[in-house]
PyMOL Python script that loads the backbone (N, CA, C, O; Angstrom):
from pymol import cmd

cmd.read_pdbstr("""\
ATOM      1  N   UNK A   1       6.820  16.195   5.054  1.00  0.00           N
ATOM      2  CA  UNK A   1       5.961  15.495   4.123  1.00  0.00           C
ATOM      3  C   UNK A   1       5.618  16.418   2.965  1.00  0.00           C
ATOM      4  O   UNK A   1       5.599  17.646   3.050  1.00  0.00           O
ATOM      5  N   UNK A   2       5.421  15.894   2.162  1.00  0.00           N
ATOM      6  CA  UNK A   2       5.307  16.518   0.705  1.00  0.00           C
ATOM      7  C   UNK A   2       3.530  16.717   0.589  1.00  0.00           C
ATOM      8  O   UNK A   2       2.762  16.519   1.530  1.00  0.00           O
ATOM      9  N   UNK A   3       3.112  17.169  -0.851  1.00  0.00           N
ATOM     10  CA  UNK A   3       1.624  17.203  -0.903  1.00  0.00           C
ATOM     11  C   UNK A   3       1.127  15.953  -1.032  1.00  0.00           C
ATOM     12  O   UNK A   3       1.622  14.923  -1.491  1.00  0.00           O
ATOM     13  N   UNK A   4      -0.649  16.363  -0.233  1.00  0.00           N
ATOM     14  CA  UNK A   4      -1.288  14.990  -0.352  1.00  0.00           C
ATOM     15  C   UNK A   4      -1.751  14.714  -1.841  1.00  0.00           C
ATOM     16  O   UNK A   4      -2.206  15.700  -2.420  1.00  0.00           O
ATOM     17  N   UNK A   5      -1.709  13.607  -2.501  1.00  0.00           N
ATOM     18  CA  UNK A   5      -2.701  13.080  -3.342  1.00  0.00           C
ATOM     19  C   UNK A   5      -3.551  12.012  -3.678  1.00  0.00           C
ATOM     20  O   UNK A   5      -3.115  10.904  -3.990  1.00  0.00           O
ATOM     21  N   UNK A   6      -4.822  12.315  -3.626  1.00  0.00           N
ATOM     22  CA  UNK A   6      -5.859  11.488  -3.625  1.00  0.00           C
ATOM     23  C   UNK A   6      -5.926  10.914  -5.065  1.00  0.00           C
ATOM     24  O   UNK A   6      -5.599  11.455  -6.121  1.00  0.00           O
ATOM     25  N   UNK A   7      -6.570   9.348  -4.772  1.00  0.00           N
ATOM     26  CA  UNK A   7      -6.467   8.744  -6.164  1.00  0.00           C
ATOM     27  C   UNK A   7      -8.113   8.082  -5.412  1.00  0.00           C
ATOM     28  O   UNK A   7      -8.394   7.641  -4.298  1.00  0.00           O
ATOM     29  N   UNK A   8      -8.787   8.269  -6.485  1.00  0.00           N
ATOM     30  CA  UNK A   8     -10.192   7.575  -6.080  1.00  0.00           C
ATOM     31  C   UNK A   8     -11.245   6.801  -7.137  1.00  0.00           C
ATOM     32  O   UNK A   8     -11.014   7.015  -8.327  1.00  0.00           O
ATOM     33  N   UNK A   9     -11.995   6.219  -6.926  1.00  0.00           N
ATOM     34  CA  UNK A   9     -13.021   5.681  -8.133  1.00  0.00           C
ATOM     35  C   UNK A   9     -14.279   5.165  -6.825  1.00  0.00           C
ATOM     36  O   UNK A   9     -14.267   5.318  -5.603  1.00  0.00           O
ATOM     37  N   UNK A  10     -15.254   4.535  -7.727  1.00  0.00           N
ATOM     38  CA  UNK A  10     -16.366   4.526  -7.233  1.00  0.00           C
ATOM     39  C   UNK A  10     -16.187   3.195  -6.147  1.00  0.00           C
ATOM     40  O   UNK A  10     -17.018   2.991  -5.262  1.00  0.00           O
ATOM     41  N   UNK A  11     -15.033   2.366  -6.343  1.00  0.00           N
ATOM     42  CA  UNK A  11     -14.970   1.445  -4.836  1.00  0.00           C
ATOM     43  C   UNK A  11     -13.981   1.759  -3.964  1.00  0.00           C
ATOM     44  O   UNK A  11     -14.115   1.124  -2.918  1.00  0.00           O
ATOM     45  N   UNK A  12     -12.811   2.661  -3.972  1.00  0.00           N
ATOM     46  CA  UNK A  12     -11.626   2.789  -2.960  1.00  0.00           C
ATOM     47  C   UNK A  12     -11.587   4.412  -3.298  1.00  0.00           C
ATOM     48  O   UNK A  12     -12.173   5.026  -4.190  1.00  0.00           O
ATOM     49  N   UNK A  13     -10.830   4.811  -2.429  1.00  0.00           N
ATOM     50  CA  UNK A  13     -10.274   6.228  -2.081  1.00  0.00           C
ATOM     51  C   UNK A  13      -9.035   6.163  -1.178  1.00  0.00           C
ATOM     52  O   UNK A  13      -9.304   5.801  -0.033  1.00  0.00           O
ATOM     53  N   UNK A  14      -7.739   6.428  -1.419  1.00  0.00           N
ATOM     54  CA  UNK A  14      -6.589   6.312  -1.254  1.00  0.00           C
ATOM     55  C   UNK A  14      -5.740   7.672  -1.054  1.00  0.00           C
ATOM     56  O   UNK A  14      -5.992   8.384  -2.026  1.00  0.00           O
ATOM     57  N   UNK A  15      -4.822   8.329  -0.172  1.00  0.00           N
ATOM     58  CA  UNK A  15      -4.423   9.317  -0.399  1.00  0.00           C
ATOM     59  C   UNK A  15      -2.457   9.081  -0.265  1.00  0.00           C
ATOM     60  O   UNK A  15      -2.058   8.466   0.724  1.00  0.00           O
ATOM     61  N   UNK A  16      -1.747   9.433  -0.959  1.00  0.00           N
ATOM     62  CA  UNK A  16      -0.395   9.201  -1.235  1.00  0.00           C
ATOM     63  C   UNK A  16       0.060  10.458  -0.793  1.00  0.00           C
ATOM     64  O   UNK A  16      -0.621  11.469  -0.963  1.00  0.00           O
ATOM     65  N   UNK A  17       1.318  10.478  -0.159  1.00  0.00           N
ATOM     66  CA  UNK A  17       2.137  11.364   0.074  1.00  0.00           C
ATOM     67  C   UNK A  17       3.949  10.862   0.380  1.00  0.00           C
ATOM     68  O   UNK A  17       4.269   9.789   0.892  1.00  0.00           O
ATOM     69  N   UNK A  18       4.783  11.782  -0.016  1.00  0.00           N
ATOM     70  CA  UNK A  18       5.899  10.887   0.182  1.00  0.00           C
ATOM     71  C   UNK A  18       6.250  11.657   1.592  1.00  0.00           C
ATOM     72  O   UNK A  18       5.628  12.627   2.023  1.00  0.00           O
ATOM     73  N   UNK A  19       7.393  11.013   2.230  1.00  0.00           N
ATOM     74  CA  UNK A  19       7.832  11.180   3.454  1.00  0.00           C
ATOM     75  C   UNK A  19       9.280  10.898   3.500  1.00  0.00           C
ATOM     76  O   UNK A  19       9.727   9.759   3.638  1.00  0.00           O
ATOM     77  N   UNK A  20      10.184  12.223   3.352  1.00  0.00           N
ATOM     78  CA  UNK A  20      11.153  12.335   3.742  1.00  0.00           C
ATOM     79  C   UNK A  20      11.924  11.629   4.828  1.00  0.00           C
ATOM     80  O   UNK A  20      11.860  12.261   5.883  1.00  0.00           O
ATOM     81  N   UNK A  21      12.721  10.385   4.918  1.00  0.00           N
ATOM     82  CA  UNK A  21      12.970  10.256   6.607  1.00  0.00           C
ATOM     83  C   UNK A  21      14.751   9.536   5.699  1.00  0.00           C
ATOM     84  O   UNK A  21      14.998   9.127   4.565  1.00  0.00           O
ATOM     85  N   UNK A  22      15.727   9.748   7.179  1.00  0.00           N
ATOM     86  CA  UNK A  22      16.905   9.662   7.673  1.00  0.00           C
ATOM     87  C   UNK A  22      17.722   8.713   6.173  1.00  0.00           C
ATOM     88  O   UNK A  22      18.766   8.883   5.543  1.00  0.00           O
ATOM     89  N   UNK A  23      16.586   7.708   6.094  1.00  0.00           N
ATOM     90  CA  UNK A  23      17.053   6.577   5.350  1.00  0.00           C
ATOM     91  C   UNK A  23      16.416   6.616   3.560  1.00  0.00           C
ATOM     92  O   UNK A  23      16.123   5.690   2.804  1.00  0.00           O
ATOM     93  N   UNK A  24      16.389   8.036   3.380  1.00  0.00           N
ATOM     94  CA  UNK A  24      15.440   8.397   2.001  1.00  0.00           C
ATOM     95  C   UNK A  24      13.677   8.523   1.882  1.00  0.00           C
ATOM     96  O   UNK A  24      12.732   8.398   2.661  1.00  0.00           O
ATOM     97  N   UNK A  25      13.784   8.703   1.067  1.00  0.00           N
ATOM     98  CA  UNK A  25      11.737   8.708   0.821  1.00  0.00           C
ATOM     99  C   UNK A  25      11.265   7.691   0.868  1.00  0.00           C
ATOM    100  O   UNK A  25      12.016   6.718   0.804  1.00  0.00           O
ATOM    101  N   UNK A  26       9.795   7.487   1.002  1.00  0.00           N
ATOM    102  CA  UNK A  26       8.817   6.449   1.552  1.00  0.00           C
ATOM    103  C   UNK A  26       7.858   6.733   0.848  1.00  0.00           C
ATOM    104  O   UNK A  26       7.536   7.850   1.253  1.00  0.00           O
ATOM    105  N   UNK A  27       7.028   6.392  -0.129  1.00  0.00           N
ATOM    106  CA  UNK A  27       5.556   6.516   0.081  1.00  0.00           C
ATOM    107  C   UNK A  27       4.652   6.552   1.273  1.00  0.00           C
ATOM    108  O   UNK A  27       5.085   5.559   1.858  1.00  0.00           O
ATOM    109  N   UNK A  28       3.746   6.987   1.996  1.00  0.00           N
ATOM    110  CA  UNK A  28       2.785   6.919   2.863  1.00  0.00           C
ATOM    111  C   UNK A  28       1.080   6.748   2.189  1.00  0.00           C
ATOM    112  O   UNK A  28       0.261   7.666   2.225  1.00  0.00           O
ATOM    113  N   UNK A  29       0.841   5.535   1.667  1.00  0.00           N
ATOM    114  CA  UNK A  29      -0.247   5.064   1.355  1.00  0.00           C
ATOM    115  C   UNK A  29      -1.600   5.339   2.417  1.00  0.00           C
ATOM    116  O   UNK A  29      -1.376   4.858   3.527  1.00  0.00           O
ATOM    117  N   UNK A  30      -2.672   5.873   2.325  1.00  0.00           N
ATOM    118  CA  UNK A  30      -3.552   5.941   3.826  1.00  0.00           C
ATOM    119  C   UNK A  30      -4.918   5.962   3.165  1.00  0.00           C
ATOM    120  O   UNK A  30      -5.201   6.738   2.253  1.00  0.00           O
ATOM    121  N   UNK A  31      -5.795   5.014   3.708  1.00  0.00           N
ATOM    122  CA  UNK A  31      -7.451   4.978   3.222  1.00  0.00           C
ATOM    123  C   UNK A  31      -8.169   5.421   4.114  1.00  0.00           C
ATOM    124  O   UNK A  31      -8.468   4.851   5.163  1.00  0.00           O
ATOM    125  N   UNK A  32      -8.526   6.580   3.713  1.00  0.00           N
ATOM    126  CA  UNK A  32      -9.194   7.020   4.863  1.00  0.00           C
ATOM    127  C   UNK A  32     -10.537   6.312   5.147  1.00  0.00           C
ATOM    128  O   UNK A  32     -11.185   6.716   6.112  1.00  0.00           O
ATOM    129  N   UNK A  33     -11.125   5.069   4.238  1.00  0.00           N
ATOM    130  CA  UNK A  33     -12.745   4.509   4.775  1.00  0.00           C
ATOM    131  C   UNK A  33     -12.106   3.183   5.629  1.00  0.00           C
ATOM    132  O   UNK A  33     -12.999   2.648   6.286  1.00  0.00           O
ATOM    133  N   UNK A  34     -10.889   2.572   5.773  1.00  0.00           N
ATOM    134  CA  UNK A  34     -10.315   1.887   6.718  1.00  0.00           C
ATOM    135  C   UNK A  34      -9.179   1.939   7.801  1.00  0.00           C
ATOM    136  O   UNK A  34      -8.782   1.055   8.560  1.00  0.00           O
ATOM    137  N   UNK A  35      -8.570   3.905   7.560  1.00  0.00           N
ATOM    138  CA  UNK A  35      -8.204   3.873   8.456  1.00  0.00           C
ATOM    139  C   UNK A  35      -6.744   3.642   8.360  1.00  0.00           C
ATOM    140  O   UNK A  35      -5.848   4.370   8.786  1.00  0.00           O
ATOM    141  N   UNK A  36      -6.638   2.415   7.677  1.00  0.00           N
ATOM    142  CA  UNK A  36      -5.224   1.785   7.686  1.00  0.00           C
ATOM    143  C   UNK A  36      -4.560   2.969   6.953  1.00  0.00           C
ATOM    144  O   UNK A  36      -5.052   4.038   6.591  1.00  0.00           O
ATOM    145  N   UNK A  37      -2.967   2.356   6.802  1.00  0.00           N
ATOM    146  CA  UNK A  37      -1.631   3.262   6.008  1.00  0.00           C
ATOM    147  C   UNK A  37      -0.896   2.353   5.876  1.00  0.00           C
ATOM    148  O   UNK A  37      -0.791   1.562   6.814  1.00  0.00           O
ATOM    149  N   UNK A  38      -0.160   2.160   4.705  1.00  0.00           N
ATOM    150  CA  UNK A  38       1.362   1.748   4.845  1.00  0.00           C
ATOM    151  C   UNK A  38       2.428   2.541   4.368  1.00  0.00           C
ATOM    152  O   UNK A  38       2.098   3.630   3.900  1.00  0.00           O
ATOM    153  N   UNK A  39       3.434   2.299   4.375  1.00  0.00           N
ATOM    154  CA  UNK A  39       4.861   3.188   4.129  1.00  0.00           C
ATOM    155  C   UNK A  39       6.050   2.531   3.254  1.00  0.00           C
ATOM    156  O   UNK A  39       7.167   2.229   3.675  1.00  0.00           O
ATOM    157  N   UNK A  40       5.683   2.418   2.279  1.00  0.00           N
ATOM    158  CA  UNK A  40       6.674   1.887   1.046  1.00  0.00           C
ATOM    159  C   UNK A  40       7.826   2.509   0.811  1.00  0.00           C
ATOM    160  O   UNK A  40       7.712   3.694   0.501  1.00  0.00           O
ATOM    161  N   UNK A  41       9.076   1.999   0.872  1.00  0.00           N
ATOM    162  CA  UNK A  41      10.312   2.661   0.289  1.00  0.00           C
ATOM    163  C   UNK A  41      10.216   2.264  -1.240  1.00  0.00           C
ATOM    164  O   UNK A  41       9.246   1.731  -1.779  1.00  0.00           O
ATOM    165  N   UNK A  42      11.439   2.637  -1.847  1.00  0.00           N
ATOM    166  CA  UNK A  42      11.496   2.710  -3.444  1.00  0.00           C
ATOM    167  C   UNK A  42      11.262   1.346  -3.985  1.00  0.00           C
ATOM    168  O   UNK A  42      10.476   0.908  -4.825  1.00  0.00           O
ATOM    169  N   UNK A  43      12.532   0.608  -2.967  1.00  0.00           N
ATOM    170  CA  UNK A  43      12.361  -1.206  -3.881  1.00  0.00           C
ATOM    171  C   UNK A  43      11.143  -1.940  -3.421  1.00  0.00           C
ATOM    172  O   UNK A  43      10.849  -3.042  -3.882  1.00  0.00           O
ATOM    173  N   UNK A  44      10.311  -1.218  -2.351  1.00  0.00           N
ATOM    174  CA  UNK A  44       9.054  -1.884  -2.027  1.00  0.00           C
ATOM    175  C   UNK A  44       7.799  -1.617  -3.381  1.00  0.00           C
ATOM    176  O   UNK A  44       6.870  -2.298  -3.816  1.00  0.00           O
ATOM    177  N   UNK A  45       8.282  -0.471  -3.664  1.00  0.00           N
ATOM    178  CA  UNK A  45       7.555   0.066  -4.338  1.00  0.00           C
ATOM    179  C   UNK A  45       7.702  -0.142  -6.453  1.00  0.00           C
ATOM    180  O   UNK A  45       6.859   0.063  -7.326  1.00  0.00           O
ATOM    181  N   UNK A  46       8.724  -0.477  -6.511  1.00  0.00           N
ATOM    182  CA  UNK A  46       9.281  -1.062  -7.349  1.00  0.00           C
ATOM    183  C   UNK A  46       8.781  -2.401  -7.903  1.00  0.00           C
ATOM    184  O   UNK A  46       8.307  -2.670  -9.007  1.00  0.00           O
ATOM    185  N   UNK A  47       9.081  -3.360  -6.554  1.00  0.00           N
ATOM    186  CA  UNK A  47       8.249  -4.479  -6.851  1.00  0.00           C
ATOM    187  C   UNK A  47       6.871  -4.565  -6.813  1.00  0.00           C
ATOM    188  O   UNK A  47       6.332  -5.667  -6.710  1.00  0.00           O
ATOM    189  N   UNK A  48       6.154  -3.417  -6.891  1.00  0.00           N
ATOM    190  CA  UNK A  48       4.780  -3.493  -7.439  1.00  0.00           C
ATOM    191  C   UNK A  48       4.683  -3.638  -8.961  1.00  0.00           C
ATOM    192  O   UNK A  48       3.663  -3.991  -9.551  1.00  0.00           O
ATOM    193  N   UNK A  49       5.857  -3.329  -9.536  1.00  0.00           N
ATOM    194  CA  UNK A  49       5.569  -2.623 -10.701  1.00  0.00           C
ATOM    195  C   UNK A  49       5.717  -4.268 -11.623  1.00  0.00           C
ATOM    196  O   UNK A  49       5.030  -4.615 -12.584  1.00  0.00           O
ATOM    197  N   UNK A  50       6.899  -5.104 -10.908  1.00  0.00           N
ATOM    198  CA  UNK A  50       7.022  -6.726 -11.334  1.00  0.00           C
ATOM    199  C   UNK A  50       5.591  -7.882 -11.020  1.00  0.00           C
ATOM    200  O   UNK A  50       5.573  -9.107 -11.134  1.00  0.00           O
ATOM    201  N   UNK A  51       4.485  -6.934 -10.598  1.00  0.00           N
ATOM    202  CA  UNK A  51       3.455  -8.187 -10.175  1.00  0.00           C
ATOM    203  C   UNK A  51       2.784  -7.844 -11.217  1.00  0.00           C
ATOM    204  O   UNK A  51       2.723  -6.762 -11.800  1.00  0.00           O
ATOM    205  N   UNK A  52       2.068  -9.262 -11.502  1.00  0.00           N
ATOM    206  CA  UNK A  52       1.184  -9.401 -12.540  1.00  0.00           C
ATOM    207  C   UNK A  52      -0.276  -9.177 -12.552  1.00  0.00           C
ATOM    208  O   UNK A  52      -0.408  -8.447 -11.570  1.00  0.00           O
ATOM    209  N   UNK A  53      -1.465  -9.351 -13.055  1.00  0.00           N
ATOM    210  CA  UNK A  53      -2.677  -8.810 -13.036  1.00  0.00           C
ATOM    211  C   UNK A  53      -3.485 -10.013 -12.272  1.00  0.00           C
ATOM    212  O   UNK A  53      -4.604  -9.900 -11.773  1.00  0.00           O
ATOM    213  N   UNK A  54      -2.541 -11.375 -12.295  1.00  0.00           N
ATOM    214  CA  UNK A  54      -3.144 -12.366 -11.140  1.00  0.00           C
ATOM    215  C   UNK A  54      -2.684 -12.377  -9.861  1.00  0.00           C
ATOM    216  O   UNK A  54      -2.871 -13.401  -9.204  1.00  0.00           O
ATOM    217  N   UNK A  55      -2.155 -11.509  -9.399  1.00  0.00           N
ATOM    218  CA  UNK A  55      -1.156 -11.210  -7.834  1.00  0.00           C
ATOM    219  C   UNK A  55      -2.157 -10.183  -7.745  1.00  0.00           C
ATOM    220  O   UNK A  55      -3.184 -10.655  -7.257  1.00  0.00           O
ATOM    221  N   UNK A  56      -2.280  -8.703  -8.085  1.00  0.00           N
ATOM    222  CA  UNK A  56      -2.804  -8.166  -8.138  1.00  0.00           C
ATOM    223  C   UNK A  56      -4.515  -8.438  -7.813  1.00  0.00           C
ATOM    224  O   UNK A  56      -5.281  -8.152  -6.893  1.00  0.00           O
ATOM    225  N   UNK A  57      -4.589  -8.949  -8.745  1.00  0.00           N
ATOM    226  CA  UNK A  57      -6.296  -9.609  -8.405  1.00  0.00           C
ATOM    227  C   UNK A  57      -6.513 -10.252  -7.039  1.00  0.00           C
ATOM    228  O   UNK A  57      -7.330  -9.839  -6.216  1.00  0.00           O
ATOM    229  N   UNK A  58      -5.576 -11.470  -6.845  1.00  0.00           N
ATOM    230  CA  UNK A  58      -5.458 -12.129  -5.830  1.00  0.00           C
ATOM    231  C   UNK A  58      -5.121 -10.758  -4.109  1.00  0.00           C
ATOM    232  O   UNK A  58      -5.078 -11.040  -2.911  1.00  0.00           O
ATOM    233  N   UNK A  59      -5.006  -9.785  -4.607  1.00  0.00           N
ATOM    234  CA  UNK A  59      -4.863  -8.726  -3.092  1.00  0.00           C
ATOM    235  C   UNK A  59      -6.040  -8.381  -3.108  1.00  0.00           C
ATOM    236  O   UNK A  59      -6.761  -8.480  -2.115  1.00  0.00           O
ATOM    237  N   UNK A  60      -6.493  -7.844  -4.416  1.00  0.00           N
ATOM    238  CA  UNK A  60      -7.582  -6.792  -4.238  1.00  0.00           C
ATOM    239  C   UNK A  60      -9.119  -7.802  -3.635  1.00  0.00           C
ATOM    240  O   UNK A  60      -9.928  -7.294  -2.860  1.00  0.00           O
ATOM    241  N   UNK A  61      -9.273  -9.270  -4.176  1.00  0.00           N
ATOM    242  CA  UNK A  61     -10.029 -10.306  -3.790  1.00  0.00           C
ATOM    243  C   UNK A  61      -9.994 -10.578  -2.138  1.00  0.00           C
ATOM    244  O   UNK A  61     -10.930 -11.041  -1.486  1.00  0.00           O
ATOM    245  N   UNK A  62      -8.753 -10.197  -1.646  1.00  0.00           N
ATOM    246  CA  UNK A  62      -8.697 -10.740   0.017  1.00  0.00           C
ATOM    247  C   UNK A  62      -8.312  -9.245   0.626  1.00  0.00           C
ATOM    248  O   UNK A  62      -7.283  -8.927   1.223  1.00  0.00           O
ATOM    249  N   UNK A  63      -9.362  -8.498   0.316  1.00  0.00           N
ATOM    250  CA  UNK A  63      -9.975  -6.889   0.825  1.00  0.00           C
ATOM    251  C   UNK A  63      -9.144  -6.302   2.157  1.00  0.00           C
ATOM    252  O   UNK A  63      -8.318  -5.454   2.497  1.00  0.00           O
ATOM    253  N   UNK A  64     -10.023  -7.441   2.677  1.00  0.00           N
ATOM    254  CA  UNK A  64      -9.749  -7.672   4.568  1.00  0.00           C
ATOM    255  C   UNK A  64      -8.173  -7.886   5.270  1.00  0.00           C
ATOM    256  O   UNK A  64      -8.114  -7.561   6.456  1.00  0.00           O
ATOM    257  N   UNK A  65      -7.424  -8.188   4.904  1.00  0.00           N
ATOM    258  CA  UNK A  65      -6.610  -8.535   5.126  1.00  0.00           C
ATOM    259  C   UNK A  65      -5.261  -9.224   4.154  1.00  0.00           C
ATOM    260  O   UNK A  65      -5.480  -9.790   3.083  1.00  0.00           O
ATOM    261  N   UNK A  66      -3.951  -9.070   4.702  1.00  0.00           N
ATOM    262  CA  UNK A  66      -2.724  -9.328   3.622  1.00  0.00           C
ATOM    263  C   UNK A  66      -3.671 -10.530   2.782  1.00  0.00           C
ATOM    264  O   UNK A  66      -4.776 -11.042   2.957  1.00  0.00           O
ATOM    265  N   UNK A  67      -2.363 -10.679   1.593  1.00  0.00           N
ATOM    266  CA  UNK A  67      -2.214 -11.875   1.072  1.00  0.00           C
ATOM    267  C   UNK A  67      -1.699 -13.241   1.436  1.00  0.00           C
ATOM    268  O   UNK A  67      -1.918 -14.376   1.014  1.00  0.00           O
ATOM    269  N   UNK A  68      -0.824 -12.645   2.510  1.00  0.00           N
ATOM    270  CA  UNK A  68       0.070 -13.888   2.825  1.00  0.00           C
ATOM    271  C   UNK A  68      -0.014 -13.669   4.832  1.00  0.00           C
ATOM    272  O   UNK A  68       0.932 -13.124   5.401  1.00  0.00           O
ATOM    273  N   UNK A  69      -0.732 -13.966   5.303  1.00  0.00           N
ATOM    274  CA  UNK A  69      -0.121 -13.837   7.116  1.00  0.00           C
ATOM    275  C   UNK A  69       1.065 -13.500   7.252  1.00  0.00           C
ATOM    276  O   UNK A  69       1.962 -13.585   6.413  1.00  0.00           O
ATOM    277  N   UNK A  70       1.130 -12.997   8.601  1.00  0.00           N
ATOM    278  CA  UNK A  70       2.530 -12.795   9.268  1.00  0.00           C
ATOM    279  C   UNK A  70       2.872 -13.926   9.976  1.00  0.00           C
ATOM    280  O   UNK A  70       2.111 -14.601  10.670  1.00  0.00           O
ATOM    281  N   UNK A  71       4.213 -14.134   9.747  1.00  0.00           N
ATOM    282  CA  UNK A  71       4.716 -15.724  10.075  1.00  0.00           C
ATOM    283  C   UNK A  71       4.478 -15.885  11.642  1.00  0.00           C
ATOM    284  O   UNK A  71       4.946 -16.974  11.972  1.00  0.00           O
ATOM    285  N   UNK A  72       3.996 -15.298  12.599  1.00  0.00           N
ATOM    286  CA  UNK A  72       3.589 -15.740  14.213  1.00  0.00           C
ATOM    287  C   UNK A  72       2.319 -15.449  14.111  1.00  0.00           C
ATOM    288  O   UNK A  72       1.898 -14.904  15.131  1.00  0.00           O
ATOM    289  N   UNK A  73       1.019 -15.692  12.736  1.00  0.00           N
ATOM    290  CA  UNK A  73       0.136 -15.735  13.280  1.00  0.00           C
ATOM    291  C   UNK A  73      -0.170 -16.882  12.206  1.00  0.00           C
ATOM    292  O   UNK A  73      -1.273 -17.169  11.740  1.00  0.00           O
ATOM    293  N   UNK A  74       1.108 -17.486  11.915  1.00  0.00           N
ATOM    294  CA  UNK A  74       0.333 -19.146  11.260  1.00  0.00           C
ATOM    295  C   UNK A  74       0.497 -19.883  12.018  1.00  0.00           C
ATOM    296  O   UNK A  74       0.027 -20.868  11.447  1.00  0.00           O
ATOM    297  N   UNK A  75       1.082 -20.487  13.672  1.00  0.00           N
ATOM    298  CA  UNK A  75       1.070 -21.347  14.467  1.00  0.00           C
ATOM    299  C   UNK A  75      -0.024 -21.684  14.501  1.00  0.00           C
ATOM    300  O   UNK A  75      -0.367 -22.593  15.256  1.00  0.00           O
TER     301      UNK A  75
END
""", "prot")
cmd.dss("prot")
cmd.show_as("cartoon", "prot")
cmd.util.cbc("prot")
cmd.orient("prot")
């Protein structure tokens, strides 16, 4: 793993690091006030860059949880 970097403001705190693995680099996204992480490859990460400021809004609005469910927990 490469160095950590923290990105912060007065509502989130986020720390980024990339991660070398078998199949190329990853981002490793991790908040440390929830705990959670995710692990973005390039084209995951890419298509952040194609969303708009109403996609965007629409994540940061539903805090708690994805935007969209995982398809075995819409039955």
């Amino acid at each position: 793993m490469s160095e950590t970097i923290t990105v912060a403001n007065e509502f989130a705190e986020v720390t980024v690091r990339r991660m070398d693995t078998r199949n190329g680099s990853r981002l490793l996204i991790s908040s440390p006030r929830t705990g959670r992480s995710i692990s973005l490859d390039a084209l995951e990460v890419e298509a952040l860059t194609r969303q708009n400021t109403r996609t965007l809004t629409a994540m940061v609005a539903n805090s708690q949880g994805p935007l969209l469910p995982d398809e075995d927990d819409t039955a």
